[in-house]
C-alpha positions, 0 to 999 in steps of 0.5 A, spaced: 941 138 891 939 134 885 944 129 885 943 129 893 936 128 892 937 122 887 941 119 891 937 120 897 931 117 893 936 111 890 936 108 896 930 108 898 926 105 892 924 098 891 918 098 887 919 094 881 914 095 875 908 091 875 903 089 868 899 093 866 891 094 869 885 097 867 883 101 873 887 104 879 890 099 884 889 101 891 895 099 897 893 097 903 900 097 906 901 104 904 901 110 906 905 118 907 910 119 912 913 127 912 920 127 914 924 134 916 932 135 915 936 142 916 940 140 909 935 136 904 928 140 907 921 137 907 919 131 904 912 128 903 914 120 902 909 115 899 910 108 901 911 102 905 912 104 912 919 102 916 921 100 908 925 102 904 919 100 899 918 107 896 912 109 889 913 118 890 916 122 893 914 130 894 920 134 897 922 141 897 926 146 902 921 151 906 917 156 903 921 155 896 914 155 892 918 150 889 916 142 890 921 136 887 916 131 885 919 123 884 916 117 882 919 111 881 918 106 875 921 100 871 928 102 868 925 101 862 919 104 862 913 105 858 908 109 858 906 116 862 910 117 869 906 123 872 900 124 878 893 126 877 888 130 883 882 132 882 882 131 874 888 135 873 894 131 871 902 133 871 906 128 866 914 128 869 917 127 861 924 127 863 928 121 862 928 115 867 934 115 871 938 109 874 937 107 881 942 102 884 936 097 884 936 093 878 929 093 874 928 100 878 928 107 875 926 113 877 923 120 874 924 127 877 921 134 876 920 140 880 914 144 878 911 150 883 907 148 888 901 151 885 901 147 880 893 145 879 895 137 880 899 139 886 894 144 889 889 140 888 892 134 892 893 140 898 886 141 898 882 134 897 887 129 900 886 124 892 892 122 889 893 118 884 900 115 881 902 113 873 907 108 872 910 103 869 903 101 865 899 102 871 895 107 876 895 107 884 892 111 889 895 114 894 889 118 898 891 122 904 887 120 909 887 122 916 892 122 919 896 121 912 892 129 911 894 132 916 902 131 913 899 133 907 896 139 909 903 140 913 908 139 907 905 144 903 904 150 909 911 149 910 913 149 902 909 155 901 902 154 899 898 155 904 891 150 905 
């Protein structure tokens, strides 16, 4: 299931690595679309919507507990790759894998879906992805919250 998932995410990844900045960036042309297959399971996507222009990518397979997190960086990528909600930070330290876009790499990991950073995103919405040398928010705000509140049900953490 990895190597689909790597290769499921390979295809959908377009964000190239900026310089870095002092404060959280925010994207307007962002937000989270929650997708369903019978083979791959749940996945909970933050990105450009009808692009392929994708930053992370939250899957896992109904009530595993158990969440996939991906984040896409340079492929030479410098300093940390991980998520932060609520003050409660995880690092994603495995090495960055290639993607089929030149300059774009991604970082993969699972982690329980109780996870203090994964929890803390389940209840309040605030995510905030590291990258490349930067931090970008990603909220989950109205409809975007409902997805949330959805994707994290039906792994098995109940909201």
């Amino acid at each position: 299931m990895r190597t689909r998932s790597i290769f499921g995410l390979s295809a959908a990844l377009v964000i190239a690595a900026a310089c870095a900045h002092q404060t959280t960036e925010t994207r307007a042309d962002m937000s989270w679309a929650l997708n369903q297959t019978q083979s791959e399971g749940l996945k909970l996507v933050y990105g450009e919507p009808r692009s392929d222009n994708v930053l992370v990518m939250l899957s896992c397979q109904p009530q595993s507990g158990q969440v996939e997190i991906a984040i896409t960086t340079s492929d030479d990528a410098t300093g940390d790759v991980g998520l932060t909600s609520r003050q409660q930070r995880v690092e994603l330290t495995s090495p960055v894998a290639p993607t089929p876009i030149a300059g774009v790499g991604v970082v993969m990991e699972m982690a329980a879906s109780t996870t203090p950073t994964l929890a803390a995103f389940a209840q309040t919405g605030d995510l905030e992805v590291r990258t490349a040398g930067r931090t970008v928010g990603a909220p989950a705000r109205g409809e975007d919250r409902a997805m949330v509140d959805d994707f994290f049900g039906q792994c098995g953490q109940p909201v």
